[in-house]
C-alpha positions in Angstrom: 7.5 -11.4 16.7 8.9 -8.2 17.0 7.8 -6.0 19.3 6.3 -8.3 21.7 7.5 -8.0 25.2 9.1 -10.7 27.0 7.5 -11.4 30.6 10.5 -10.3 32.3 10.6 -7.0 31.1 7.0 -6.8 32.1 7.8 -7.8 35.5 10.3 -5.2 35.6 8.2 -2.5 34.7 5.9 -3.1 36.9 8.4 -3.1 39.7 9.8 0.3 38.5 6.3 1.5 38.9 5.8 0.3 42.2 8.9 1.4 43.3 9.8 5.0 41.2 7.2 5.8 39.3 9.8 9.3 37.4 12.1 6.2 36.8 9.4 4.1 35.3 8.2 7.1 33.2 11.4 7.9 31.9 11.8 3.8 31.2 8.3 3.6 29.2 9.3 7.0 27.7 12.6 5.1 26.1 11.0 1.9 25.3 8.0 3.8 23.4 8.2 3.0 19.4 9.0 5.8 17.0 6.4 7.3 15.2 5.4 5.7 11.7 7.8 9.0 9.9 10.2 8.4 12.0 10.4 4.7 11.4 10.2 4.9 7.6 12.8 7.4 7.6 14.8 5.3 9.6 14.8 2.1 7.2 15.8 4.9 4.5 18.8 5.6 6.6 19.6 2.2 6.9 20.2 1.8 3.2 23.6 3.5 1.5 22.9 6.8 -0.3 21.5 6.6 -4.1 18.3 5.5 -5.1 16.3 3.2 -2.7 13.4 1.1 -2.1 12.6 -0.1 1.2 11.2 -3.7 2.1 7.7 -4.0 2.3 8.2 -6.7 5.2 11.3 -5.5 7.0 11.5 -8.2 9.7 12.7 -11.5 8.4 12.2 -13.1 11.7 8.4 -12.0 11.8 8.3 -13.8 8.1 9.8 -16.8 8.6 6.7 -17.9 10.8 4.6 -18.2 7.9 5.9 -20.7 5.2 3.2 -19.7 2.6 4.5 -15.8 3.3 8.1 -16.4 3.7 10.4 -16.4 1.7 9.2 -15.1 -1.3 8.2 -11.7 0.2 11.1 -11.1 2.3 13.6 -8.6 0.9 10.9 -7.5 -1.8 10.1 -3.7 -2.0 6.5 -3.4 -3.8 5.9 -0.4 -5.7 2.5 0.5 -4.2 4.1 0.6 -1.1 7.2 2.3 -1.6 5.1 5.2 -3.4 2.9 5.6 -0.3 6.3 5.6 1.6 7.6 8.1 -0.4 4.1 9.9 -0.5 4.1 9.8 3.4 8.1 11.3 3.6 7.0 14.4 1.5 4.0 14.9 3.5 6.0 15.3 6.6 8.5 17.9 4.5 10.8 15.6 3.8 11.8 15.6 -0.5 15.1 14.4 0.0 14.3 11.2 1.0 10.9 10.7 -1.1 13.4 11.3 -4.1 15.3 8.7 -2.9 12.3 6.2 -3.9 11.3 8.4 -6.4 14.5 8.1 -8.3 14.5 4.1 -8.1 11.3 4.2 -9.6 12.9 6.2 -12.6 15.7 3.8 -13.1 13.8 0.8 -12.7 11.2 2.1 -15.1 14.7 2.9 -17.6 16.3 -0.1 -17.1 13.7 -2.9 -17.1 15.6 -6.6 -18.1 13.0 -7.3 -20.8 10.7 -4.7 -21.1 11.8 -1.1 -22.6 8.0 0.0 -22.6 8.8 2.3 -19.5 5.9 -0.3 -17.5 6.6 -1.0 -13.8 6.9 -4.3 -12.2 4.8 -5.0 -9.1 7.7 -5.0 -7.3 11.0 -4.9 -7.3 14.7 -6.0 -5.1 14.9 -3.8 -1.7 17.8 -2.2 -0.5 19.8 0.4 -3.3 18.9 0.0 -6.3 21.8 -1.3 -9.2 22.2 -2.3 -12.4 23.2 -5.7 -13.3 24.5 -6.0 -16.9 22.2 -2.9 -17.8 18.9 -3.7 -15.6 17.5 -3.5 -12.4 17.3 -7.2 -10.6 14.1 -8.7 -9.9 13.1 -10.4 -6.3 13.3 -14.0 -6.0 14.8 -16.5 -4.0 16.4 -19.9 -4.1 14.4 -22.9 -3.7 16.7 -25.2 -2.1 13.9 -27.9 -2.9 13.4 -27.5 -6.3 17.2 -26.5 -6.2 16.7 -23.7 -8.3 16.1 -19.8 -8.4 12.1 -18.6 -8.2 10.2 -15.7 -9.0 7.2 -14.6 -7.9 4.6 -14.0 -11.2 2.5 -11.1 -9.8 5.5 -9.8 -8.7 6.8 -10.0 -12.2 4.1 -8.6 -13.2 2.5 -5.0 -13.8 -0.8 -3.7 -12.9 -2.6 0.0 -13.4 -2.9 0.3 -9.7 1.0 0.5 -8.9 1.6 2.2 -11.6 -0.9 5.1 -10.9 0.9 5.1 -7.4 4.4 5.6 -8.4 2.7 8.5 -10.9 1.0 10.3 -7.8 4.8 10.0 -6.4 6.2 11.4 -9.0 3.8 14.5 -9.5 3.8 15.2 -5.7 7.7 16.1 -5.9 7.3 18.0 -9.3 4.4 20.0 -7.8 7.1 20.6 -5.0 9.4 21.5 -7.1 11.7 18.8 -7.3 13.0 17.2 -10.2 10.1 18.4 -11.8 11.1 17.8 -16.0 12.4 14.1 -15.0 9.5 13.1 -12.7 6.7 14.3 -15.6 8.5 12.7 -17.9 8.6 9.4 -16.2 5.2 9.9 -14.9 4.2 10.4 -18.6 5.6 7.4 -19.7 3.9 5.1 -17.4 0.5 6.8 -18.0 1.2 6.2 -21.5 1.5 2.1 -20.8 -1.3 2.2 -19.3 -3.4 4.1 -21.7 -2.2 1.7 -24.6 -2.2 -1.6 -22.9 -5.4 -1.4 -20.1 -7.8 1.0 -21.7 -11.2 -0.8 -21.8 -14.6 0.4 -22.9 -15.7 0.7 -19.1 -12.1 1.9 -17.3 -8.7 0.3 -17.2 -8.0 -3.4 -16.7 -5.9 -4.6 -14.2 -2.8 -4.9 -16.0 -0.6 -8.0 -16.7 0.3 -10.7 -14.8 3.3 -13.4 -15.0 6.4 -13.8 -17.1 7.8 -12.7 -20.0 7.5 -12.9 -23.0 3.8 -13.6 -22.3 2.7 -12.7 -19.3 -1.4 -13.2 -18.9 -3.8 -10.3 -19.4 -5.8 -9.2 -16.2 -9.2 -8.6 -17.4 -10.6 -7.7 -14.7 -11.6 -4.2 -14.2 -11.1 -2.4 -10.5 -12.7 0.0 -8.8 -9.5 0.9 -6.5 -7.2 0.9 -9.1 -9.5 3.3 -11.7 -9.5 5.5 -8.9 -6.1 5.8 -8.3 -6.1 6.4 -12.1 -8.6 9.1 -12.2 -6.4 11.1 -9.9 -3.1 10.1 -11.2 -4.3 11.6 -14.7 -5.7 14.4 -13.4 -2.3 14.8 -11.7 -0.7 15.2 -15.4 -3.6 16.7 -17.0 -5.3 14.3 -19.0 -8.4 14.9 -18.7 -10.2 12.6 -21.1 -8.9 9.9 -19.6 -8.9 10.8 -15.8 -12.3 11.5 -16.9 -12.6 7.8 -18.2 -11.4 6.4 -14.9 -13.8 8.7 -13.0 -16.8 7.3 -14.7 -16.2 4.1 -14.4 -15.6 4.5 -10.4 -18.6 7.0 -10.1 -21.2 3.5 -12.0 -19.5 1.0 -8.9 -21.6 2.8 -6.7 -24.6 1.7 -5.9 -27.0 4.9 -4.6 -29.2 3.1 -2.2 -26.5 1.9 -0.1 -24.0 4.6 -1.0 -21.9 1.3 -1.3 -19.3 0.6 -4.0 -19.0 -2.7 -6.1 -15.5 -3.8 -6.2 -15.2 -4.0 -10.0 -16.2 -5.5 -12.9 -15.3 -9.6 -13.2 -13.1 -10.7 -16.5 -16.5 -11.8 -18.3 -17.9 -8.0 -17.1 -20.2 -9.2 -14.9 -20.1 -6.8 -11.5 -17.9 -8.3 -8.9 -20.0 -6.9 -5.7 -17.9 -8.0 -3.2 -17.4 -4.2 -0.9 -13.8 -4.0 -0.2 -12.6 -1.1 2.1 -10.3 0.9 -0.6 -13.0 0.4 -2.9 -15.1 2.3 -1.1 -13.5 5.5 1.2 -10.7 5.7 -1.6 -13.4 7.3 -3.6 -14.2 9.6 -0.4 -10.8 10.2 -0.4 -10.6 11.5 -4.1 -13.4 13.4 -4.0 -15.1 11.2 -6.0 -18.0 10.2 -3.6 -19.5 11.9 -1.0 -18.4 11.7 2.7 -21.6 9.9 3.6 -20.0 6.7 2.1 -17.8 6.7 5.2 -20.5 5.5 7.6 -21.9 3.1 5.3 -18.1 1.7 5.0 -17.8 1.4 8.3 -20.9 -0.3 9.0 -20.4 -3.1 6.5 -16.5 -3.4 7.5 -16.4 -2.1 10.8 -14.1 -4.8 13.0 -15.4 -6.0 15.7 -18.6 -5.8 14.4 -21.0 -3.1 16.3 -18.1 -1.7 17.7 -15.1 -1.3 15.3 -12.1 -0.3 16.4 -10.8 -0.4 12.8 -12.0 -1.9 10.1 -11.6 -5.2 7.3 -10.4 -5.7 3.9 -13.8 -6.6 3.1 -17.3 -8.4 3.7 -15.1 -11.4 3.7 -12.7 -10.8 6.6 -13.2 -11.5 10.3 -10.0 -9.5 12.0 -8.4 -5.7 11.7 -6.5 -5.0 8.4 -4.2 -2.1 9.8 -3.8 -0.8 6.2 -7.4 -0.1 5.8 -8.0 1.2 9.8 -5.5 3.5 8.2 -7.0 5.4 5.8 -10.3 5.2 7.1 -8.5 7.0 10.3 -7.5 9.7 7.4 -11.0 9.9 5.5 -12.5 10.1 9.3 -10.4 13.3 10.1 -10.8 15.0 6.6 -14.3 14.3 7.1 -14.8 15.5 10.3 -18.3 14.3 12.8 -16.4 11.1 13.7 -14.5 12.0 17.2 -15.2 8.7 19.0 -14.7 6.5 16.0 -11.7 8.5 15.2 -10.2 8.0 18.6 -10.6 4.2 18.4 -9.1 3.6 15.5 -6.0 5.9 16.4 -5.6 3.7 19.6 -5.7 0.7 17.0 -3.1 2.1 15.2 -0.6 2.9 17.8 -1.2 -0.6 19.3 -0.3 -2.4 16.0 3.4 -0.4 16.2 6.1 -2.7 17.0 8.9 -1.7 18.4 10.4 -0.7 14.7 7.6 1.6 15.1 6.5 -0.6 11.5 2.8 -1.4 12.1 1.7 -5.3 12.0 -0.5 -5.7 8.7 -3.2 -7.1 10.6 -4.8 -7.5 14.2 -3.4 -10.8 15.0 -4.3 -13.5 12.4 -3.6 -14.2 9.0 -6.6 -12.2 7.0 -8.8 -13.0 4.3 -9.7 -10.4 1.5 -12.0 -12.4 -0.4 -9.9 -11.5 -3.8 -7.5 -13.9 -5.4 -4.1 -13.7 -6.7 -3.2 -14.3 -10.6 -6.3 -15.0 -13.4 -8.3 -18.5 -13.5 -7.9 -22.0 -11.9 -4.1 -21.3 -10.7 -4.8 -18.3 -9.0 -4.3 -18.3 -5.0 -5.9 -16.7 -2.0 -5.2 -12.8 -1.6 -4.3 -12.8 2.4 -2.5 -10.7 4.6 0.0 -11.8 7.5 0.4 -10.3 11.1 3.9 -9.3 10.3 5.3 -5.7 10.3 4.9 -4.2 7.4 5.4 -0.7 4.9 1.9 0.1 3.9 -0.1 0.0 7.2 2.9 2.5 8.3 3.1 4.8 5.4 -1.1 5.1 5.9 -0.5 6.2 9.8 2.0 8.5 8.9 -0.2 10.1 6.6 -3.4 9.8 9.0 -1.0 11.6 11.2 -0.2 14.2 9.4 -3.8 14.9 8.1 -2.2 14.6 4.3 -4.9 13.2 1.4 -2.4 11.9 -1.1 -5.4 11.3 -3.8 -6.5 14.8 -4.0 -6.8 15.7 -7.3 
């Protein structure tokens, strides 16, 4: 795996240390990662100029080690992701390259092969972004087993959460100042898709899921994605239906826990498993208090007692790097949490390879306790201790102190 240092090296290191220690400090110096910004703006670099999105799982080596991973998310550029990327550039000042995801996002969302409802997909080709005969490609690879080409269905597929994500993109650079008329207007359309196709007595559902022409209805309901919604509407001032999203977020929560219900099940039963964006995403968004912090961390906390980050959810044992992410970020907004704050810093900057792309977990594959896809098909929702977009884009931003869901 990347970043792991070969014992030779080591030895070498040491001996420097022994032997010059300004020598040794200048060595360690070189060999240190770049920062999370640094990196992400470095895999921009790495792709020609024009509209871009960068691979949520950069290192095809890391990958390959996990057959159930690899290959059908190698080379594939999810949308949540990039927007965080793109969310994390413009925090640290720099618009020219967030409009370089930005603007993929447009033309994808223009120039869909089957869709001209201005929906996302879940995910999309990495590297520039082209047409082919008119539309964007879609990931896949060849299955040299079934000898032909595959596709990925919740890849394929669109849902609110995404979506919202690529909004708060977009409305980031127009409050900025950049491209504002064509972000709004892109932004606009993809709230509009999700207003007409997920608006559900309580909330939004989840979206669609699958292939064309009839790709399955999500009917579950999701606490994390309504609130990226509430914010993402607010963003464009809609206020009935940020408002919409808002309520159904602020009923998840149960007051004597201060604890938040992942969502609703398809059937509308409460699905009360406590997952961490469920819960300090809310925090986050000003939508809960900053007391739900501390009671997130102690049901998620990782090790337990003494977490040095924290889980998906109640069903993972291990460190999800994403989450010990923006916990590090609701933490520092929040204030009262030095210690806590400090040990989950550390945790970030030891999951850095030498990319400077964090690992997506502590060391072992990690359970969320979701599933992928609707009914008896559906498969486990894990994450893989490979380097990865997200958990990067969340320390850059924990870095820079920047709350990309205010409202």
């Amino acid at each position: 795996m990347r970043g792991a240092a070969r014992p030779i090296r080591r030895r070498a290191l040491l001996a420097g240390l022994a032997t010059s220690p300004a020598l040794a400090h200048t060595t360690a110096r070189a060999a240190a990662p770049p920062s999370p910004t640094t990196a992400i703006a470095a895999a921009i670099d790495s792709i020609p100029p024009g509209p871009a999105l960068l691979a949520s799982y950069p290192d095809t080596a890391a990958n390959r080690r996990f057959p159930a991973f690899f290959p059908a998310n190698d080379g594939v550029a999810y949308v949540y992701d990039n927007a965080l990327a793109g969310l994390a550039l413009l925090a640290a000042g720099d618009a020219p390259r967030a409009a370089r995801i930005a603007d993929a996002l447009v033309l994808a969302q223009t120039h869909d092969p089957d869709h001209r409802d201005f929906r996302l997909r879940n995910a999309y080709r990495a590297g520039t972004m082209r047409l082919l005969h008119g539309a964007v490609p879609l990931p896949g690879w060849w299955d040299a087993a079934g000898g032909h080409w595959a596709e990925d269905p919740y890849q394929t597929g669109s849902e609110t959460g995404p979506i919202a994500w690529a909004i708060l993109l977009w409305t980031a650079l127009a409050r900025a100042g950049v491209n504002a008329a064509r972000y709004r207007e892109a932004a606009t359309r993809a709230a509009d898709w999700i207003v007409t196709q997920c608006r559900a007595p309580r909330g939004f559902t989840g979206g669609v899921f699958g292939f064309p022409p009839h790709p399955q209805r999500l009917r579950w309901t999701s606490t994390e994605q309504n609130t990226d919604l509430a914010v993402a509407f607010a963003r464009l001032g809609r206020r009935a239906e940020a408002a919409h999203a808002a309520r159904f977020v602020r009923a998840m929560r149960d007051p004597a826990t201060g604890l938040f219900a992942a969502g609703l099940l398809p059937g509308g039963a409460p699905n009360r498993l406590v997952a961490a964006d469920a819960n300090l995403w809310p925090v986050l968004a000003g939508l809960a208090p900053p007391a739900g912090i501390a009671a997130c961390l102690g049901a998620l906390g990782q090790p337990r007692g003494a977490p040095a980050g924290i889980g998906f959810s109640a069903a993972s044992q291990g460190l999800w790097t994403e989450g010990t992410g923006f916990a590090l970020l609701a933490l520092r907004r929040a204030g009262g949490h030095q210690t806590t704050a400090v040990r989950f810093a550390a945790t970030l900057r030891a999951a850095r390879t030498r990319s400077g792309f964090l690992r997506a977990t502590g060391g072992a594959v990690l359970s969320t306790g979701l599933a992928v896809g609707p009914g008896r098909g559906a498969k486990p929702f894990l994450y893989y201790p490979v380097p990865a977009l997200a958990p990067t884009a969340w320390a850059a931003l924990a870095d820079s102190g920047h709350d990309p869901l205010i409202r």
